[in-house]
C-alpha positions in Angstrom: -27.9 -65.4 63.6 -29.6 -68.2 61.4 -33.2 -66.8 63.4 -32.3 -63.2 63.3 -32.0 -63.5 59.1 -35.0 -65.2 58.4 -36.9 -62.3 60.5 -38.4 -59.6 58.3 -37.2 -56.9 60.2 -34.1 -57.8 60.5 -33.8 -57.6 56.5 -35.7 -54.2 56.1 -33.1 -52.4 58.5 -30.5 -54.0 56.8 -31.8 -53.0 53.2 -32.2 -49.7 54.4 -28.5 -49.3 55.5 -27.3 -50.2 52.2 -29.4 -48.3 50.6 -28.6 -45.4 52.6 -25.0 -46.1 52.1 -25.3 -45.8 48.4 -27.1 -42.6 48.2 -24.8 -41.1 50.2 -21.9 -42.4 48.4 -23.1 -41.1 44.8 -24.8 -37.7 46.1 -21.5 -36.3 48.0 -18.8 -33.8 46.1 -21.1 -31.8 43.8 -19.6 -29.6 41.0 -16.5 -27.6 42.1 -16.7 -28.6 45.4 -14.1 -30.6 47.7 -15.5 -34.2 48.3 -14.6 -36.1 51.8 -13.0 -39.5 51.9 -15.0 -41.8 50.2 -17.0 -44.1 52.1 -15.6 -48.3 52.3 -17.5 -48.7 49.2 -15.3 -47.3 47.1 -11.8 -47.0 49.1 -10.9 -50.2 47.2 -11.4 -49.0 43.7 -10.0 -45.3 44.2 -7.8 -43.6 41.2 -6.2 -40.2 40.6 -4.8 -38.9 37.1 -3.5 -35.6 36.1 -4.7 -34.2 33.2 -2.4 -31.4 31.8 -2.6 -28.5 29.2 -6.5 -28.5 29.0 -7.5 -25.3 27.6 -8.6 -22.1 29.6 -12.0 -20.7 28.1 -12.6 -17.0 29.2 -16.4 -15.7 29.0 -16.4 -12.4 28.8 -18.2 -9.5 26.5 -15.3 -9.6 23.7 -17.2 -6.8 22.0 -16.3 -4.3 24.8 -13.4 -5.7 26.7 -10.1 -7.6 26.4 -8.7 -10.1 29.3 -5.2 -9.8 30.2 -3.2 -12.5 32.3 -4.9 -16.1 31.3 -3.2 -18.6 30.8 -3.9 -20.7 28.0 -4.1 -24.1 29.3 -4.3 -25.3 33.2 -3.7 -28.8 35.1 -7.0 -30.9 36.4 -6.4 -33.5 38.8 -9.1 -35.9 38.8 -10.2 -39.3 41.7 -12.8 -41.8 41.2 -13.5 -44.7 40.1 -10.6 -46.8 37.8 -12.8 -46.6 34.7 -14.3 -43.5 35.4 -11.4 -41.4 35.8 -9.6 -43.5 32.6 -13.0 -42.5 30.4 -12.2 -38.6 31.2 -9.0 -38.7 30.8 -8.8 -40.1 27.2 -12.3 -38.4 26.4 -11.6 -34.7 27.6 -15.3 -34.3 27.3 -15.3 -31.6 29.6 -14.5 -27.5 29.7 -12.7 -25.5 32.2 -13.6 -21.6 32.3 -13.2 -18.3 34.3 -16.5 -16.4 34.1 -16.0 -12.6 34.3 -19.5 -11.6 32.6 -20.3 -9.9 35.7 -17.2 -8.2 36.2 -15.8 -4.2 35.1 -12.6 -3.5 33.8 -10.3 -3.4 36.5 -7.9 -6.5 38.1 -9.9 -9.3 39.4 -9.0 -12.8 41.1 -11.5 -15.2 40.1 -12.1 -19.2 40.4 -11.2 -21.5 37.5 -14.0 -23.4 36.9 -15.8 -26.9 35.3 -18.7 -28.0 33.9 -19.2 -31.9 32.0 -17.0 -33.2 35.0 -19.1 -36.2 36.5 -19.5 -35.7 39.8 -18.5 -38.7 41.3 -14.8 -37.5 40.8 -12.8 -35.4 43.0 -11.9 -32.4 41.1 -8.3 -30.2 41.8 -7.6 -27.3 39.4 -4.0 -26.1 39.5 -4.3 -22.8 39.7 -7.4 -22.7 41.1 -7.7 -19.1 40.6 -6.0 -16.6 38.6 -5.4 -12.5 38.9 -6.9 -11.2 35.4 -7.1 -7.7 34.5 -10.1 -6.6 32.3 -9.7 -3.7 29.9 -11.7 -1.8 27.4 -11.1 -2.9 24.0 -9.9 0.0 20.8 -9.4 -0.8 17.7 -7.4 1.4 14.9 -6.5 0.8 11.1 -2.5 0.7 10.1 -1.0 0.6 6.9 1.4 -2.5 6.6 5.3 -2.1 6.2 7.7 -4.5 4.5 10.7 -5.3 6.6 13.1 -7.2 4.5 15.6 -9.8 5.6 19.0 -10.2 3.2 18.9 -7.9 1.0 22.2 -7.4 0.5 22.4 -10.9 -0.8 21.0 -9.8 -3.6 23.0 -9.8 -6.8 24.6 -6.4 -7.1 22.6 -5.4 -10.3 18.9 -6.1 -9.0 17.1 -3.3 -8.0 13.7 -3.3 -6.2 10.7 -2.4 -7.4 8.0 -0.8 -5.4 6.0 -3.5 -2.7 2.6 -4.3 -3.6 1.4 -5.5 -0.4 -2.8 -6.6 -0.5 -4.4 -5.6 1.9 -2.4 -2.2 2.6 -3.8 -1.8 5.6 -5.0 -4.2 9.0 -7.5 -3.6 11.7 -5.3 -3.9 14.8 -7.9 -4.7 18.3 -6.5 -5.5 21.8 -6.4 -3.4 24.8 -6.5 0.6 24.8 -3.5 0.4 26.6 -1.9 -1.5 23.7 -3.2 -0.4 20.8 -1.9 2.9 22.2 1.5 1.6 22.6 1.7 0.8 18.5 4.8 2.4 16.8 4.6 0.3 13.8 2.9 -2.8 11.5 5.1 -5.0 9.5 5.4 -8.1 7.4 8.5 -9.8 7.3 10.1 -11.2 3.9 13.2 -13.2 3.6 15.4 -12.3 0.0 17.5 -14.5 0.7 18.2 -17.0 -2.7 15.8 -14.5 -4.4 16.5 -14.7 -7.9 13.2 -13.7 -9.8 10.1 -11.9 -8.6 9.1 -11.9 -4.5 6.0 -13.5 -4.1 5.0 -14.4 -0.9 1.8 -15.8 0.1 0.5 -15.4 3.9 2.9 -13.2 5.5 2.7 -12.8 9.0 2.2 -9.9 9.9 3.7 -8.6 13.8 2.9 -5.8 16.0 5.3 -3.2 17.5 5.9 -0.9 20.0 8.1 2.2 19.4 11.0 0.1 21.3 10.9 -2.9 18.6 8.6 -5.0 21.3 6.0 -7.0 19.7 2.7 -6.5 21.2 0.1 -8.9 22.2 -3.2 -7.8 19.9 -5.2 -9.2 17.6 -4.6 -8.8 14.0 -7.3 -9.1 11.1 -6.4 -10.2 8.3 -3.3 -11.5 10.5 -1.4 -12.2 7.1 -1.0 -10.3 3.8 0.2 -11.2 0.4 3.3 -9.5 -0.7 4.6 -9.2 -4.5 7.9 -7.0 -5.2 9.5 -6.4 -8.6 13.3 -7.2 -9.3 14.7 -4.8 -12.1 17.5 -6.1 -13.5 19.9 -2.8 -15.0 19.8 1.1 -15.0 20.7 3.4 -17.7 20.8 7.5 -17.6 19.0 9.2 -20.5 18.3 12.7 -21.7 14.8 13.8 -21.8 13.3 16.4 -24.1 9.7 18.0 -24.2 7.7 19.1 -27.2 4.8 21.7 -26.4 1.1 21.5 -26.8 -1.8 24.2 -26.8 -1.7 27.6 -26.9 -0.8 30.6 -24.4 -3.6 32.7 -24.0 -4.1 35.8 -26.4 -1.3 38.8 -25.4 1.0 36.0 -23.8 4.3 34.9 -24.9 6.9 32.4 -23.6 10.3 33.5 -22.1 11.6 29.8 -21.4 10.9 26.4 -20.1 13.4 24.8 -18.1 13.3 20.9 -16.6 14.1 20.0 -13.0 16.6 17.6 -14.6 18.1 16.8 -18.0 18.1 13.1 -17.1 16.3 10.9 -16.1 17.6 6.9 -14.8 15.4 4.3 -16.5 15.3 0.3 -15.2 14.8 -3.0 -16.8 16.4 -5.6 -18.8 19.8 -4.9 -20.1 18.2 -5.4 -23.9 15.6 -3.0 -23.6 17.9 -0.1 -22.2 20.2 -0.5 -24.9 17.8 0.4 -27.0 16.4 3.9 -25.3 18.7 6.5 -26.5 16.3 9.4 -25.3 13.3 10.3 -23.8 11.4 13.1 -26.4 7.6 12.6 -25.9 7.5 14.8 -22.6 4.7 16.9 -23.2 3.9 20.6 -21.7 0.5 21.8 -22.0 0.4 25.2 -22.5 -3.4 26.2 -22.8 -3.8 26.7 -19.0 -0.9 28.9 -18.3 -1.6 32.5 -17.6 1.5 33.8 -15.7 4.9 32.2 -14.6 4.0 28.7 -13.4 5.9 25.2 -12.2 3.8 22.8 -12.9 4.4 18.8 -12.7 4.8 16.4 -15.5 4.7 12.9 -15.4 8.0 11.5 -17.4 6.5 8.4 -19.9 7.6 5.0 -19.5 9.5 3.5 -22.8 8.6 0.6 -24.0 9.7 -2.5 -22.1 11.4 -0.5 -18.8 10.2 -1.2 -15.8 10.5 1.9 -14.5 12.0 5.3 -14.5 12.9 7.5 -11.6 11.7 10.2 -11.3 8.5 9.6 -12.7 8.0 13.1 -12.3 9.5 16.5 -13.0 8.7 19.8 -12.4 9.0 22.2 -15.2 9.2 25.9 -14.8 7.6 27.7 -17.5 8.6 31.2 -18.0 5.5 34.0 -19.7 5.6 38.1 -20.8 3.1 39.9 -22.1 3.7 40.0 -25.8 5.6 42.6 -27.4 5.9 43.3 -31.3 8.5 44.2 -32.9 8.5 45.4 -36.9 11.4 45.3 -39.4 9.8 47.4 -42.6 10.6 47.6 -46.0 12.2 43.9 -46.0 13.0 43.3 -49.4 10.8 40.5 -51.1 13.7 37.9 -53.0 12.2 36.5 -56.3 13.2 32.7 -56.6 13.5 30.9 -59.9 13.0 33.7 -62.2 14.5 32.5 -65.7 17.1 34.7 -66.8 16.0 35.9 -69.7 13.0 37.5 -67.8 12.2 40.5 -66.1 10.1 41.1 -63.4 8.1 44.1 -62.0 6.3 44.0 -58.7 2.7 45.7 -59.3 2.1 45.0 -55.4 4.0 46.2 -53.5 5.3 48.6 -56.1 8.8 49.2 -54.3 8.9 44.9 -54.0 9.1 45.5 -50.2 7.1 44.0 -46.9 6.8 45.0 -43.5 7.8 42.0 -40.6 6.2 42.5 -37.7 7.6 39.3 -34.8 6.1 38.7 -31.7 7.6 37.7 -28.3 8.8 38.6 -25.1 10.5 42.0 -24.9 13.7 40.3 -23.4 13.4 37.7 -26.9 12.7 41.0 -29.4 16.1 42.8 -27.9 18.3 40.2 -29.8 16.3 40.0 -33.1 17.7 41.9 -36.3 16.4 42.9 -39.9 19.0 39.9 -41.2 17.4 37.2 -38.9 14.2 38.3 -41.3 13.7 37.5 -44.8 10.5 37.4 -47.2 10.5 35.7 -50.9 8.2 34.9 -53.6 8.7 31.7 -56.1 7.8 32.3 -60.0 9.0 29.1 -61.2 7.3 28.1 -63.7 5.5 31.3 -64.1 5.3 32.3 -68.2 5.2 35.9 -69.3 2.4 37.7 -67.9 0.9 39.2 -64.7 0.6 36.8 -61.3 0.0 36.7 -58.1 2.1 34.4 -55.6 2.7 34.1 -51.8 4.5 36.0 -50.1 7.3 33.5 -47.6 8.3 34.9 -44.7 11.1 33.2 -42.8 12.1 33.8 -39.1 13.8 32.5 -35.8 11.5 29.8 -35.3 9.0 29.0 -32.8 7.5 32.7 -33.0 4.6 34.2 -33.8 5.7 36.1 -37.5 3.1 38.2 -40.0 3.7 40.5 -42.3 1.3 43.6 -43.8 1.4 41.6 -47.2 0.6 37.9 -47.7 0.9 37.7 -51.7 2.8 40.1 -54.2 1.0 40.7 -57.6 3.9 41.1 -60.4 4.3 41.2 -63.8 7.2 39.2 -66.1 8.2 40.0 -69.5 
């Protein structure tokens, strides 16, 4: 043995087997494939780990399609070397996939698999492949709903004002399938202990089917911000209206009559005791040419909150304009002194003419005694004047008469 080591040869061939033995021994088991028993090199040192919950990366063309069936995370078991298999375990500096770039929608079974793993481990996946379906991808806008938890918890006098939700609306993406399935989009707020104003920051906001199912899609923005008034009391009020513009030339108006007589206004219990009556309804009558129900907004009072209904509809009434004249109305002299005397120069006969305009249905009930006409001399000394003429009248009508001053003489 002594001769055959100190021989040359003998060495070289020897050299060459080990090295050999090596190459073999770090060039076997390549990336994702199954490795045979290692050689009596490394037998000794030999060690297997699990690795659990590693994330599941999916490449696929997100713009166009939308994977269903991956798991999230999957199981690698791992053999090599004690320190080699202890470095990937604690590092995790490796990724685990499923490629379907090259695939169509449809269901597919494809290969889980690694890259960053060395590859003088033995690498197991569990599962090592996995059924996916591939489907085109829709997207669809939906305004967000406020389902509210407890609200009957609430104290008995609160009242809600109206959500303000920001954004109103979401951009909902996921499968066609899905996003076809979508009965409704919500955000979820708890009342319970609610004692002031709801704010709620980053609501959550969920998915459902028309069976109450949530639905697996994407949501962006996935939370909203939702505010909601409380209004603390109610209180019934009358409402009135006062009347602006004109009807148009050769119109007249019949009536107006409110949807309601009342309206309920909300807010805190010193501010309603102190509305009595809403009276600054306005009705614009410069656009109306024929009978008309128009809609008026009711204004706020000071301090409510809010008043329901905020609007009324008002049913406004229009004739064509009649006239109807009472003659020879006798002109009453006011304030005359009586020691004086007076003559009327003009009109000689100390008459007028009325002539009132309305609705024929309004002129029916009219009479000479709802008319009157008057002139007022006080302070008038003896002499010859002329004064106005005061006609008086149901109100709210058009009233003229042929003479607007008299001309008369006191003595």
């Amino acid at each position: 043995m002594d001769k055959w080591l100190k021989t040359p040869w003998f060495i070289r061939v020897i050299s060459l087997l080990l090295a050999i033995a090596l190459y073999l021994s770090v060039s076997i088991s390549q990336d994702g494939e199954d490795r045979p028993e290692l050689d009596f090199f490394s037998n000794f040192s030999d060690e297997a780990a699990t690795i659990e919950d590693v994330p599941l990366q999916v490449k696929v063309d997100e713009e166009k399609y939308v994977v269903l069936g991956v798991p999230q995370t999957v199981n690698v078991l791992i053999e090599g070397s004690k320190s080699l298999v202890a470095t990937t375990e604690t590092t995790r500096n490796f990724d685990l996939f499923i490629d379907l770039t090259e695939l169509e929608a449809g269901t597919h079974e494809v290969n889980v698999q690694y890259q960053g793993l060395s590859n003088q481990l033995k690498v197991q996946i569990d599962p090592a492949t996995i059924a996916v379906t591939i489907e085109e991808r829709g997207t669809a806008e939906y305004s967000v709903e406020i389902e509210m938890l407890n609200q009957d918890s609430l104290n008995e006098e609160f009242r809600l004002g109206t959500p303000v939700i920001a954004p109103e609306k979401v951009q909902v993406t996921g499968s066609t399938s899905e996003v076809e399935k979508i009965a409704i989009v919500k955000a979820i707020v708890d009342l319970a202990g609610v004692t002031d104003k709801i704010e709620i920051k980053n609501a959550p906001v969920k998915v459902y089917d028309q069976q109450g199912n949530e639905l697996n899609v994407f949501v962006n923005p996935s939370t909203v911000n939702v505010e909601i008034p409380i209004e603390v009391g109610m209180k019934e009020v009358p409402i009135s209206y006062t009347t602006t513009g004109e009807l148009p030339e050769g119109m007249s108006l019949q009536s107006i009559s409110l949807e309601a007589e009342k309206v309920a206004v909300y807010g805190q219990a010193s501010v309603l005791n102190a509305i009595e009556k809403i009276e600054d309804l306005e009705i614009n009558l410069s656009q109306i040419t024929e009978d008309q129900t128009i809609e008026v907004n009711i204004p706020l009072p000071q301090g409510a909150t809010k008043v329901e209904p905020s609007t009324l509809e008002v049913k406004i009434d229009v004739e064509e304009t009649q006239e109807k004249v009472f003659e020879d109305v006798p002109i009453e002299v006011l304030n005359l002194a009586s020691n004086k005397e007076i003559t009327f120069v003009d009109p000689e006969e100390g008459v007028v003419n009325v002539s009132i305009f309305g609705t024929a249905k309004q002129l029916e009930s009219f009479t000479a005694d709802d008319i009157s006409a008057s002139i007022d001399v006080n302070g008038f000394i003896e002499g010859e004047f002329q004064t106005a003429i005061n006609i008086k009248g149901p109100e709210n009508y058009i009233i003229t008469s042929n003479k607007e001053n008299a001309r008369v003489r006191i003595e």
